[in-house]
N, CA, C and O atoms as a CHARMM CRD file, in Angstrom:
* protein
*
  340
    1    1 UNK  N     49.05700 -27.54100  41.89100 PROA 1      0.00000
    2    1 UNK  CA    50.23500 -26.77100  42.10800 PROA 1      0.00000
    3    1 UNK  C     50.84500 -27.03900  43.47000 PROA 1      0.00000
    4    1 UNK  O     50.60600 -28.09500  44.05600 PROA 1      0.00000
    5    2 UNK  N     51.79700 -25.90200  44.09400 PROA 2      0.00000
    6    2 UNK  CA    52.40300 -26.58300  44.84900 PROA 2      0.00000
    7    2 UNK  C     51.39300 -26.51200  46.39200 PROA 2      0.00000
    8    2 UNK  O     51.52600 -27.51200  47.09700 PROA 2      0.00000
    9    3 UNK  N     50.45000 -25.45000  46.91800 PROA 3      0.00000
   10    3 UNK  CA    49.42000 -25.79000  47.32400 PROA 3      0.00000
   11    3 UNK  C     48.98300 -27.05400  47.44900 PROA 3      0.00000
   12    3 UNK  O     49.17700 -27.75900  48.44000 PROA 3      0.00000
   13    4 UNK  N     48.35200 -27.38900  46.40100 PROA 4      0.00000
   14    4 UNK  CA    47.64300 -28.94900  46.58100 PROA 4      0.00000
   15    4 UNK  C     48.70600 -29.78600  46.81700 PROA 4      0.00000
   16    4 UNK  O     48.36100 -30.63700  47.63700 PROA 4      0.00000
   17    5 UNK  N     49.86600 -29.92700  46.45700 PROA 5      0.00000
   18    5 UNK  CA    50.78500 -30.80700  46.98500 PROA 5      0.00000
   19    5 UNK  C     50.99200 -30.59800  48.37000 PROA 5      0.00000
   20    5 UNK  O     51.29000 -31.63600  48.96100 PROA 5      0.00000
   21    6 UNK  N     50.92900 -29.62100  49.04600 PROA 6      0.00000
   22    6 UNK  CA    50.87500 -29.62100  50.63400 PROA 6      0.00000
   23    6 UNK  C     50.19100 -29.77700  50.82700 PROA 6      0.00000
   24    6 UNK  O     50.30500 -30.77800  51.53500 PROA 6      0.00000
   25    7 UNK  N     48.57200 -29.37000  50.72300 PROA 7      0.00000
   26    7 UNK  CA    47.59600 -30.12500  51.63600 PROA 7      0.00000
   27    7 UNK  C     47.52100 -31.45500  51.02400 PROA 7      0.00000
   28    7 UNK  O     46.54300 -31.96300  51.57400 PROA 7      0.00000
   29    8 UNK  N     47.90400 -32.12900  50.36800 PROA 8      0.00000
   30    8 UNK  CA    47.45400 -33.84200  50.42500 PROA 8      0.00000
   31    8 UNK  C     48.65900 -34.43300  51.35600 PROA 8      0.00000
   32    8 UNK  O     48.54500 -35.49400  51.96900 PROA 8      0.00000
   33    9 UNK  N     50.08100 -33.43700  51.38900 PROA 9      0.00000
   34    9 UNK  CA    51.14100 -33.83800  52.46300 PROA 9      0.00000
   35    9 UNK  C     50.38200 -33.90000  54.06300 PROA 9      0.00000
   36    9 UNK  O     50.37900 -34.81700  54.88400 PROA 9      0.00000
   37   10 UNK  N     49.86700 -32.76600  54.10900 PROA 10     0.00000
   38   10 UNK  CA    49.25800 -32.18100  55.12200 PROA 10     0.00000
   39   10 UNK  C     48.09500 -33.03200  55.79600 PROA 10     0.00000
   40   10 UNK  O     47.98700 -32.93300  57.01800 PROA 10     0.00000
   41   11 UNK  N     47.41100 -33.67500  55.25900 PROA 11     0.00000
   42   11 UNK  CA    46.08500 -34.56900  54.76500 PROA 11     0.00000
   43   11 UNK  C     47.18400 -36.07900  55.76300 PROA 11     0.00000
   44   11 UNK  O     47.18300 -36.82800  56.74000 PROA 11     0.00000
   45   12 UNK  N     47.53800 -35.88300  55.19500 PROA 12     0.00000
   46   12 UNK  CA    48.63000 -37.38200  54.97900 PROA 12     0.00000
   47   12 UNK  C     49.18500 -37.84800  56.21800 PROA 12     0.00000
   48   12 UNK  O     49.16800 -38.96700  56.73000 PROA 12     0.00000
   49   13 UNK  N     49.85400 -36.37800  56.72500 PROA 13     0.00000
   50   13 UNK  CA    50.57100 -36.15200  58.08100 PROA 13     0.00000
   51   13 UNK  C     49.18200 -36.51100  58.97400 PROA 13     0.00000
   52   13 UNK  O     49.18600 -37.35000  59.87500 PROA 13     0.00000
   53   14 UNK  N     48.28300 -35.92000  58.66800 PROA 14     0.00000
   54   14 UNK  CA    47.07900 -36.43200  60.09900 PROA 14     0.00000
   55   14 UNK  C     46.18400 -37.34000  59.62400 PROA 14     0.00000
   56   14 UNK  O     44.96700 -37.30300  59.80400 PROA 14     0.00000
   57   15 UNK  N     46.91300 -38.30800  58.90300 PROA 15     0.00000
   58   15 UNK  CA    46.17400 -39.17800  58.85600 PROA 15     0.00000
   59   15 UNK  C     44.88100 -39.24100  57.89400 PROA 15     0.00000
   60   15 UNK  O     44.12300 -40.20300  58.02100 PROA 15     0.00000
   61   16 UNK  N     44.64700 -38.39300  57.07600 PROA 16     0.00000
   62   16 UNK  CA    43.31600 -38.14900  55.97400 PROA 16     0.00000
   63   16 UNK  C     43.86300 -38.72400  54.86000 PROA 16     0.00000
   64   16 UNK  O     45.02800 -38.39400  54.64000 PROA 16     0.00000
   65   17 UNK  N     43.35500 -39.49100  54.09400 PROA 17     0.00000
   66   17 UNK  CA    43.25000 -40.10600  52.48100 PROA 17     0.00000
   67   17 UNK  C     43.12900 -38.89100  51.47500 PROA 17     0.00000
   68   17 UNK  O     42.23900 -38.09000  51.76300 PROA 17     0.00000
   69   18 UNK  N     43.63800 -38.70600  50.70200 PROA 18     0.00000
   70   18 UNK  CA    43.93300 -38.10300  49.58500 PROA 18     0.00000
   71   18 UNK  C     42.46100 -37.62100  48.91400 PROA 18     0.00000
   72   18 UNK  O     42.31500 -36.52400  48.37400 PROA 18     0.00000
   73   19 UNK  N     41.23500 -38.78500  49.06300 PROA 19     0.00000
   74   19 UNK  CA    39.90900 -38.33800  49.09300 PROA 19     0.00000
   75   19 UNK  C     39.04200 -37.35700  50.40100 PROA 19     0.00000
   76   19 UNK  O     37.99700 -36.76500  50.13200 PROA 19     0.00000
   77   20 UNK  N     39.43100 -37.33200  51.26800 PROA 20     0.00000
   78   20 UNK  CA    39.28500 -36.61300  52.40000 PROA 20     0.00000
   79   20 UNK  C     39.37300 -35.28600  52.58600 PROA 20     0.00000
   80   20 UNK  O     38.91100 -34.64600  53.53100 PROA 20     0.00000
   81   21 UNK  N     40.32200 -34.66100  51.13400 PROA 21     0.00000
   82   21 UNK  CA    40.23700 -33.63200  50.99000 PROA 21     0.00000
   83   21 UNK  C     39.34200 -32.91900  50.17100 PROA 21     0.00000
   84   21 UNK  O     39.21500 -33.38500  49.03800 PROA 21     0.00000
   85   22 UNK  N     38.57600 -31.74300  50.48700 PROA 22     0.00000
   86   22 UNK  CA    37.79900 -31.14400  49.71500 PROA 22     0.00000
   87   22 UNK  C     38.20500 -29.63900  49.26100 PROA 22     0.00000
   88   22 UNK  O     38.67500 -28.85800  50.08700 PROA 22     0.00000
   89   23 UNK  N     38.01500 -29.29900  48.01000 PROA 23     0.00000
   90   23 UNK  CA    38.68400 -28.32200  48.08800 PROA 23     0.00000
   91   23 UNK  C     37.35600 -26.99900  47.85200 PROA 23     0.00000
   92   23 UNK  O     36.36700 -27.33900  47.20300 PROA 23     0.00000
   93   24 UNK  N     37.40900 -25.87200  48.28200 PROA 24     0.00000
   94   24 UNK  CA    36.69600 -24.92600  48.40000 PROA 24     0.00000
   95   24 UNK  C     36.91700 -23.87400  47.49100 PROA 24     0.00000
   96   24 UNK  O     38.13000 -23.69700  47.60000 PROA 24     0.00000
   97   25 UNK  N     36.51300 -23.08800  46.68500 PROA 25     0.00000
   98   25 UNK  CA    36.95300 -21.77100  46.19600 PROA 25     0.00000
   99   25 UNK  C     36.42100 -20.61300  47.34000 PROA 25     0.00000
  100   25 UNK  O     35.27400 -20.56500  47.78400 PROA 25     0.00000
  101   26 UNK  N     37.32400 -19.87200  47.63300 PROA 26     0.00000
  102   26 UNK  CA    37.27500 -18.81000  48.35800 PROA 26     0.00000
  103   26 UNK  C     37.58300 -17.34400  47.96900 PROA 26     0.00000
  104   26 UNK  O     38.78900 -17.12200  47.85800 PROA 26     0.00000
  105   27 UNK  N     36.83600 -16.38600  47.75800 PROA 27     0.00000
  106   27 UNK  CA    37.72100 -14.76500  47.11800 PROA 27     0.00000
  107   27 UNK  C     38.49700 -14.16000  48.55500 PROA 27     0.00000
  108   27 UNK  O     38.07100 -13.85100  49.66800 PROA 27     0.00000
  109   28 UNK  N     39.65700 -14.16200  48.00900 PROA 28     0.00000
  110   28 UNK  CA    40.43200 -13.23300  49.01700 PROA 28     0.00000
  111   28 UNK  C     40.61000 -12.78600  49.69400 PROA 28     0.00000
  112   28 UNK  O     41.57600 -12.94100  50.44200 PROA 28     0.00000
  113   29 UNK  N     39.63200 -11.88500  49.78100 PROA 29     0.00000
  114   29 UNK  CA    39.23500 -11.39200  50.87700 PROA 29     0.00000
  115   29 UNK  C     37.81700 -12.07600  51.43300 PROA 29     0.00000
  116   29 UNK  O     37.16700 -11.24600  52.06900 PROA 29     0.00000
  117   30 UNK  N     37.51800 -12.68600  51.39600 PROA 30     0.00000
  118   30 UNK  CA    36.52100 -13.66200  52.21000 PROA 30     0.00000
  119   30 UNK  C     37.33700 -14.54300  53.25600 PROA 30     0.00000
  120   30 UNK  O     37.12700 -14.79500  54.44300 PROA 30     0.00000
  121   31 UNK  N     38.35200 -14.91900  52.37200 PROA 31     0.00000
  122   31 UNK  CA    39.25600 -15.75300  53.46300 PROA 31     0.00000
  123   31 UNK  C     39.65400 -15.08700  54.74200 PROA 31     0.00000
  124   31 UNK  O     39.62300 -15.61400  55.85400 PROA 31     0.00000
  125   32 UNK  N     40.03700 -13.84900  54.45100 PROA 32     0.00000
  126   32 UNK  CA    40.68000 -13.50300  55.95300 PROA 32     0.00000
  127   32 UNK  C     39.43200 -12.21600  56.67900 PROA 32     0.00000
  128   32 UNK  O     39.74300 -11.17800  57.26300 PROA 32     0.00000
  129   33 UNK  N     38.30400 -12.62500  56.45000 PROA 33     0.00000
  130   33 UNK  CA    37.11900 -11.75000  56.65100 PROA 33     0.00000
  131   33 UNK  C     36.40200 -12.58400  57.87300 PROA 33     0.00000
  132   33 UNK  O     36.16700 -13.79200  57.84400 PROA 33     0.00000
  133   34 UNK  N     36.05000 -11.51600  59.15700 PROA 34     0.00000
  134   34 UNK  CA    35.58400 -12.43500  60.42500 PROA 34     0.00000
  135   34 UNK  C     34.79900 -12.70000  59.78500 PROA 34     0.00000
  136   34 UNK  O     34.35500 -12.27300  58.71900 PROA 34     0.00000
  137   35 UNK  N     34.41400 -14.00800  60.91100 PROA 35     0.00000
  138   35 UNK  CA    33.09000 -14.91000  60.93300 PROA 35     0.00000
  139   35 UNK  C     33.61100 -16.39000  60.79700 PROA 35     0.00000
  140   35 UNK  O     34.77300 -16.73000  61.01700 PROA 35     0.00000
  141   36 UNK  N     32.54700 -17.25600  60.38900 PROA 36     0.00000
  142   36 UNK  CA    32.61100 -18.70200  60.18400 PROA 36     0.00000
  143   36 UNK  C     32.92800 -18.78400  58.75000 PROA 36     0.00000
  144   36 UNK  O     32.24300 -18.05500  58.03200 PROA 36     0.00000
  145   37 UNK  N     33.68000 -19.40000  58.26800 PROA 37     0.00000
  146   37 UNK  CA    34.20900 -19.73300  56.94800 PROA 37     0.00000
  147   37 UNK  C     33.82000 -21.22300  56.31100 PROA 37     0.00000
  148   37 UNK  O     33.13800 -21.89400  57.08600 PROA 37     0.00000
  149   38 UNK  N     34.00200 -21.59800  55.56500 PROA 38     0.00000
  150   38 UNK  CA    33.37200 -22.87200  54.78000 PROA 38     0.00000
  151   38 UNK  C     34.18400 -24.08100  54.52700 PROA 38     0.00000
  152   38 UNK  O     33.68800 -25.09600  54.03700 PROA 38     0.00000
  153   39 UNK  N     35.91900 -23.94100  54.98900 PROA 39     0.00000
  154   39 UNK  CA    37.09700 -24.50200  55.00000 PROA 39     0.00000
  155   39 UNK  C     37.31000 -25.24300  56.63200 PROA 39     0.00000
  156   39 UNK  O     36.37100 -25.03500  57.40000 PROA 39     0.00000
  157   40 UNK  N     38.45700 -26.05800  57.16300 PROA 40     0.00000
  158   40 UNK  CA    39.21000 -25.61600  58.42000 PROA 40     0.00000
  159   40 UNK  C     40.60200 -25.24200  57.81100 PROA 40     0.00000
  160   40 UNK  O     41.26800 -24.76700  58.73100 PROA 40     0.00000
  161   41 UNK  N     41.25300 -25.25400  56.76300 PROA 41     0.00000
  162   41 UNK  CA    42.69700 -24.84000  56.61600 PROA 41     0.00000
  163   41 UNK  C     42.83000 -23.86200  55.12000 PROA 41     0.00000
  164   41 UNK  O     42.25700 -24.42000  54.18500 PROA 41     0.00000
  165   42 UNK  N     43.40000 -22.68500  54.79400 PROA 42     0.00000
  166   42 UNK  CA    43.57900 -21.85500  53.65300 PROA 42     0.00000
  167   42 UNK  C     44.79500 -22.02100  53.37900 PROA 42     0.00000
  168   42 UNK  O     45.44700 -21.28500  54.11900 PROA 42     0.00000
  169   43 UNK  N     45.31800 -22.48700  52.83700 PROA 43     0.00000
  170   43 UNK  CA    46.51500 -22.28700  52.25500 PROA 43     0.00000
  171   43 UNK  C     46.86600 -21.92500  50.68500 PROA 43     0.00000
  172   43 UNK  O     46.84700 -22.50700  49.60000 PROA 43     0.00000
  173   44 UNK  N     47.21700 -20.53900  51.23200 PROA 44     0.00000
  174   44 UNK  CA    47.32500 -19.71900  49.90800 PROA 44     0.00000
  175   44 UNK  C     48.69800 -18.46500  50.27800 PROA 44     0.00000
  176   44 UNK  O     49.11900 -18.05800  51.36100 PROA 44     0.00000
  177   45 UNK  N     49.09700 -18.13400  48.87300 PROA 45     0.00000
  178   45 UNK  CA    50.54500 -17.51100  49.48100 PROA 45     0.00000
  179   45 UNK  C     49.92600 -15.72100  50.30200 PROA 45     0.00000
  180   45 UNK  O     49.74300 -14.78000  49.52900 PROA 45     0.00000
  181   46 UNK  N     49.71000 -15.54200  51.70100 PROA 46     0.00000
  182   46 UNK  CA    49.34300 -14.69800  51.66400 PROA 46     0.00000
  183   46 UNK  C     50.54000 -14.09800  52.22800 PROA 46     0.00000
  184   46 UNK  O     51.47700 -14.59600  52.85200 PROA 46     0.00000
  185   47 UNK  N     50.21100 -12.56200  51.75300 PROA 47     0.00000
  186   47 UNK  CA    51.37900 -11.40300  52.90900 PROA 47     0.00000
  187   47 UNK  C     51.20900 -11.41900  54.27700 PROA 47     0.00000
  188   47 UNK  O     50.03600 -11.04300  54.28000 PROA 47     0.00000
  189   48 UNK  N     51.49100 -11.57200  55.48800 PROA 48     0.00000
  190   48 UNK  CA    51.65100 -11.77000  56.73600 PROA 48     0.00000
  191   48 UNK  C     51.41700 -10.69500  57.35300 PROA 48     0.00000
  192   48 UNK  O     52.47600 -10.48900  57.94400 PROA 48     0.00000
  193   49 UNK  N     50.27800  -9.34700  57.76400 PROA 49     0.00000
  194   49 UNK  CA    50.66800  -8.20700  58.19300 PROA 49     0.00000
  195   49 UNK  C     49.39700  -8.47800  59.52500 PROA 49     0.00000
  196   49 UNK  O     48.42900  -9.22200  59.68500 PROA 49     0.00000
  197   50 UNK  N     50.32400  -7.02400  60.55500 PROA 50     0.00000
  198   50 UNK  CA    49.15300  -6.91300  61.72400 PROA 50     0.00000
  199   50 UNK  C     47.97700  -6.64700  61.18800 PROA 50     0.00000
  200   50 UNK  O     47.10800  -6.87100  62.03000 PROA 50     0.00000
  201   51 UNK  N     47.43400  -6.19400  59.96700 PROA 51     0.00000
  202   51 UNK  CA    46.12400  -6.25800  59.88700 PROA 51     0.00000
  203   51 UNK  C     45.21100  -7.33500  60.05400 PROA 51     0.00000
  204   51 UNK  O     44.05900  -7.44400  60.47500 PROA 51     0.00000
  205   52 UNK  N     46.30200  -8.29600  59.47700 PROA 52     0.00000
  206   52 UNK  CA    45.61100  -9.46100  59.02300 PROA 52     0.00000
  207   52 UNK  C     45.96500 -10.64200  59.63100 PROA 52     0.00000
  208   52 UNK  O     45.54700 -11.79300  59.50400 PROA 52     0.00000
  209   53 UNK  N     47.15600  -9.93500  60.59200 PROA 53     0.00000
  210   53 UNK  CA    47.04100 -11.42200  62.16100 PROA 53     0.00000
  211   53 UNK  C     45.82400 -10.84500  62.86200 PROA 53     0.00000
  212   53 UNK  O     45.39200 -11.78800  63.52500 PROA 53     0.00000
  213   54 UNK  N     45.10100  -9.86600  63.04900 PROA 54     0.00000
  214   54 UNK  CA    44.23800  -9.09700  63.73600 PROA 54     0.00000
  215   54 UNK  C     42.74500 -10.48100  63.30300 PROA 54     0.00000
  216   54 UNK  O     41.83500 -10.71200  64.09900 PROA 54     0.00000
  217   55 UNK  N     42.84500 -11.01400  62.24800 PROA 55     0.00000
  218   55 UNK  CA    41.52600 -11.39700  61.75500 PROA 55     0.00000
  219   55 UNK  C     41.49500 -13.02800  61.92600 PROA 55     0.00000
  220   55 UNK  O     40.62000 -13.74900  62.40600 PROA 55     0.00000
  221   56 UNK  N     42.66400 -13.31500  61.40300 PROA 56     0.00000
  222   56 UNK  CA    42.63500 -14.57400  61.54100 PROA 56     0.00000
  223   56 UNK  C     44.71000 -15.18100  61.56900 PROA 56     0.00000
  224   56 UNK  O     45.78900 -14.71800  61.19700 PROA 56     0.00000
  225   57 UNK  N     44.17900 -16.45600  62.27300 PROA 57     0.00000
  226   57 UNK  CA    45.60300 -16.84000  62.89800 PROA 57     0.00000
  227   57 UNK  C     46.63400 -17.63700  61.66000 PROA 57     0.00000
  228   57 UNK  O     46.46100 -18.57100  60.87700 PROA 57     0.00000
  229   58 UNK  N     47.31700 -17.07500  61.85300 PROA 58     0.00000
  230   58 UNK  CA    48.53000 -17.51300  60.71800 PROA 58     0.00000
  231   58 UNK  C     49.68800 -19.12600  61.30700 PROA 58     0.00000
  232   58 UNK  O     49.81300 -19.48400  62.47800 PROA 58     0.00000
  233   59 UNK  N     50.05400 -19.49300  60.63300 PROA 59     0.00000
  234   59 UNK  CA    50.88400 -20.91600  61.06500 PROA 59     0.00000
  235   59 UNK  C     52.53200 -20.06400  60.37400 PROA 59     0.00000
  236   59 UNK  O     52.62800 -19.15300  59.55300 PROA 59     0.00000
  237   60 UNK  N     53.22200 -20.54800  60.84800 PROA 60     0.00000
  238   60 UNK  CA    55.10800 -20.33200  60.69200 PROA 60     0.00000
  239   60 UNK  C     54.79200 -20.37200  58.99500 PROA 60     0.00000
  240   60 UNK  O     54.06300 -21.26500  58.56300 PROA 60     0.00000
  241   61 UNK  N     55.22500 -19.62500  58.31700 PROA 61     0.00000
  242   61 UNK  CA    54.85800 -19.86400  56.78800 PROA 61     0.00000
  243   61 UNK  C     56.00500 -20.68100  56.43000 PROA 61     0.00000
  244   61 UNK  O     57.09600 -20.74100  56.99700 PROA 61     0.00000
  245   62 UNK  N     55.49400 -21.44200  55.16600 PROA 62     0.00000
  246   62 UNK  CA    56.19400 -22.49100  54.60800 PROA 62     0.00000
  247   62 UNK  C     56.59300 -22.08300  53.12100 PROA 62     0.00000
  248   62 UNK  O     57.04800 -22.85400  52.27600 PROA 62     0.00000
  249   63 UNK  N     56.29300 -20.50800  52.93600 PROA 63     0.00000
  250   63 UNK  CA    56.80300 -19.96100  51.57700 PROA 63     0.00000
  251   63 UNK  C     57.28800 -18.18700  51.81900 PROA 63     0.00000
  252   63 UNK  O     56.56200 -17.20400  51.97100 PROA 63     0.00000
  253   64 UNK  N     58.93700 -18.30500  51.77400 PROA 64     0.00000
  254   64 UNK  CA    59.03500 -17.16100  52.04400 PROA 64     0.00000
  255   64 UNK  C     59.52100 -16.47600  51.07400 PROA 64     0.00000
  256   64 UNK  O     60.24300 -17.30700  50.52300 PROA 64     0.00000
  257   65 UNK  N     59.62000 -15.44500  50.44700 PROA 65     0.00000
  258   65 UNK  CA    59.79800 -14.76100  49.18400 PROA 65     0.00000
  259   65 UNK  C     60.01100 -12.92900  49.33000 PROA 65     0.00000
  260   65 UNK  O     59.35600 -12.17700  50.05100 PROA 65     0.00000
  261   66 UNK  N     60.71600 -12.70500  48.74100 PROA 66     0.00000
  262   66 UNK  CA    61.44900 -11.05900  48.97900 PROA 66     0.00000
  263   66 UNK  C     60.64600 -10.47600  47.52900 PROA 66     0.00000
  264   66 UNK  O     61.18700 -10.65600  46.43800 PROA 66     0.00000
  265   67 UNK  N     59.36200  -9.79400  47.63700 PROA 67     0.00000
  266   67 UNK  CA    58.79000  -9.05700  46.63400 PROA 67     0.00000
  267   67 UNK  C     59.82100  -7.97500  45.75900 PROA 67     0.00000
  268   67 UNK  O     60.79100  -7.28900  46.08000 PROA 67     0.00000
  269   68 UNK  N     59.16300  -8.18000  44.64700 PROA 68     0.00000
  270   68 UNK  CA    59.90200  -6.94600  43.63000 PROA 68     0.00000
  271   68 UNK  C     58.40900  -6.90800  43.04700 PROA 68     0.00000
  272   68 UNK  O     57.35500  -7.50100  43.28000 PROA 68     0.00000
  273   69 UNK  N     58.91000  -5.78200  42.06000 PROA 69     0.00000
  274   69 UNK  CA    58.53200  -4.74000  40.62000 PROA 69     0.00000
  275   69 UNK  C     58.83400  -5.15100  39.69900 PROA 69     0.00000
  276   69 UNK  O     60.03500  -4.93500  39.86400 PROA 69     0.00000
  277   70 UNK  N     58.80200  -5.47500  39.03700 PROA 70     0.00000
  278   70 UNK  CA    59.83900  -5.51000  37.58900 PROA 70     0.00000
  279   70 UNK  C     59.02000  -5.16700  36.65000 PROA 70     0.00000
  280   70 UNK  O     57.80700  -5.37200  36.68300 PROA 70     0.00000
  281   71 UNK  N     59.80800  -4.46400  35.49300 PROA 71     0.00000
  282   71 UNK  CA    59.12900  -3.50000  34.79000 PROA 71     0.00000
  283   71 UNK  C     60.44600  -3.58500  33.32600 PROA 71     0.00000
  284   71 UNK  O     61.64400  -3.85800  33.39400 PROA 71     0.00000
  285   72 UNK  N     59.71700  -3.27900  32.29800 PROA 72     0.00000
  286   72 UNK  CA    60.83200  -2.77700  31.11500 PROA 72     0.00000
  287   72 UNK  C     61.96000  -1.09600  31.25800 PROA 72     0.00000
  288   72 UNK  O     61.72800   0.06400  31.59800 PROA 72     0.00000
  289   73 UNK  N     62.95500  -1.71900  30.86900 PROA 73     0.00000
  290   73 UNK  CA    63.91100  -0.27300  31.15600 PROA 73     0.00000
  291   73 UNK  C     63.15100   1.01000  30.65000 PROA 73     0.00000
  292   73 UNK  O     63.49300   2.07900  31.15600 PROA 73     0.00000
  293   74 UNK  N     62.06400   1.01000  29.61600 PROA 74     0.00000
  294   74 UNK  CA    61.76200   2.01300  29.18100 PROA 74     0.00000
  295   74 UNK  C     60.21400   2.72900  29.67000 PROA 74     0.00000
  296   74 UNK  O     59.49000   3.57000  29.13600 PROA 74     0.00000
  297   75 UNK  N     60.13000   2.02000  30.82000 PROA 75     0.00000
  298   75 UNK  CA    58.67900   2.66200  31.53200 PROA 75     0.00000
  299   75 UNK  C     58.94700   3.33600  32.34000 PROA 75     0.00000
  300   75 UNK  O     59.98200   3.30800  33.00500 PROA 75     0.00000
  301   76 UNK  N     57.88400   4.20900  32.44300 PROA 76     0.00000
  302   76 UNK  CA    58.06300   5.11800  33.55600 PROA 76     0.00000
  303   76 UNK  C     58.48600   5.24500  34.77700 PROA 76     0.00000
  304   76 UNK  O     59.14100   6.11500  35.35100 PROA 76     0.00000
  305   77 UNK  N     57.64600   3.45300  35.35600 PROA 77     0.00000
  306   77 UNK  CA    57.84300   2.89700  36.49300 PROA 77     0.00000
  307   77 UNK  C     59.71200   2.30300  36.87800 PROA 77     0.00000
  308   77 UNK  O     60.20500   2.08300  37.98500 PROA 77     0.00000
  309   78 UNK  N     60.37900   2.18900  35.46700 PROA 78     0.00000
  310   78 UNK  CA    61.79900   1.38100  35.72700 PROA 78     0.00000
  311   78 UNK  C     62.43400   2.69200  36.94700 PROA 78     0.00000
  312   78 UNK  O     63.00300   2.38700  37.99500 PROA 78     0.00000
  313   79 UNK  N     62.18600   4.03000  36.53000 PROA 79     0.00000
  314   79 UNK  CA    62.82900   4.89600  37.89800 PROA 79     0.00000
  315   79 UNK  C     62.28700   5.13200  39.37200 PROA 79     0.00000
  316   79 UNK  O     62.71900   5.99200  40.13900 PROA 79     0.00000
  317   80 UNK  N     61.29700   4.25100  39.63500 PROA 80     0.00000
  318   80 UNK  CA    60.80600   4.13800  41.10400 PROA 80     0.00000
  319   80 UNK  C     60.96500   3.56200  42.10000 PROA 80     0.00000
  320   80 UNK  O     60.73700   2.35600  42.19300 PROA 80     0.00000
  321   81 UNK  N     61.33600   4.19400  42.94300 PROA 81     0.00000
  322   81 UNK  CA    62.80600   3.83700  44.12400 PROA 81     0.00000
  323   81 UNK  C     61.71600   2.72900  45.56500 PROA 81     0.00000
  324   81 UNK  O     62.06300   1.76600  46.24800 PROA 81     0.00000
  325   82 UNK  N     60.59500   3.37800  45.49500 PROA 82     0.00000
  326   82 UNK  CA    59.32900   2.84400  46.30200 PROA 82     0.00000
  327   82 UNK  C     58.20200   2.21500  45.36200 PROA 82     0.00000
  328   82 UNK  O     58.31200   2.00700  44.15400 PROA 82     0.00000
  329   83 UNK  N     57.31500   2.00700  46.01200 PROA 83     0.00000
  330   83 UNK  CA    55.83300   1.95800  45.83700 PROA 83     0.00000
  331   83 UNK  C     55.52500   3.08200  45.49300 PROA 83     0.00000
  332   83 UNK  O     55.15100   3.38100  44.35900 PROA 83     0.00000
  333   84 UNK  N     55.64300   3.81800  46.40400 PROA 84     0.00000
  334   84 UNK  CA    55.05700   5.06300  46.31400 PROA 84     0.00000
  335   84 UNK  C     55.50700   5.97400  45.11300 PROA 84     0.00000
  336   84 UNK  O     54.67800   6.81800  44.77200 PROA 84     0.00000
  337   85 UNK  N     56.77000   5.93000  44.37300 PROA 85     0.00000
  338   85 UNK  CA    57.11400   6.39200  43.54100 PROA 85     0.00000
  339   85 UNK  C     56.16700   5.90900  42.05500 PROA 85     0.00000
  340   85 UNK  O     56.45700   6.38200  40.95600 PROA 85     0.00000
């Protein structure tokens, strides 16, 4: 997906072969959990918040996107103005 198409760009830019890359499975929250991790780069679409510049360091993101809801006109949820609603 478009992931792996950036890191083999990414790979590419510093000079690494397309074999050079290894790829890791990581859960979610492992990724942005202190300590030593099993990767050097995550690239995954994450949300950007002070919690989670607090843990680990973020790069200028390269995917920016305006969240919604979307829901059928006839759910409960179609009249909720928030989250919280």
């Amino acid at each position: 997906g478009f992931e792996a198409a950036l890191a083999y760009a990414v790979a590419a830019e510093l000079q690494y072969n397309p074999d050079d890359v290894r790829w890791v499975r990581v859960p979610f929250n492992a990724a942005l959990a202190p300590g030593a991790k099993p990767f050097d780069v995550n690239l995954s679409q994450f949300s950007i918040t002070d919690q989670r510049s607090a843990a680990v360091d973020f790069s200028t993101p390269y995917f920016d996107v305006t969240q919604a809801v979307v829901t059928i006109r006839t759910s409960p949820a179609a009249a909720a103005k928030t989250l919280d609603d």
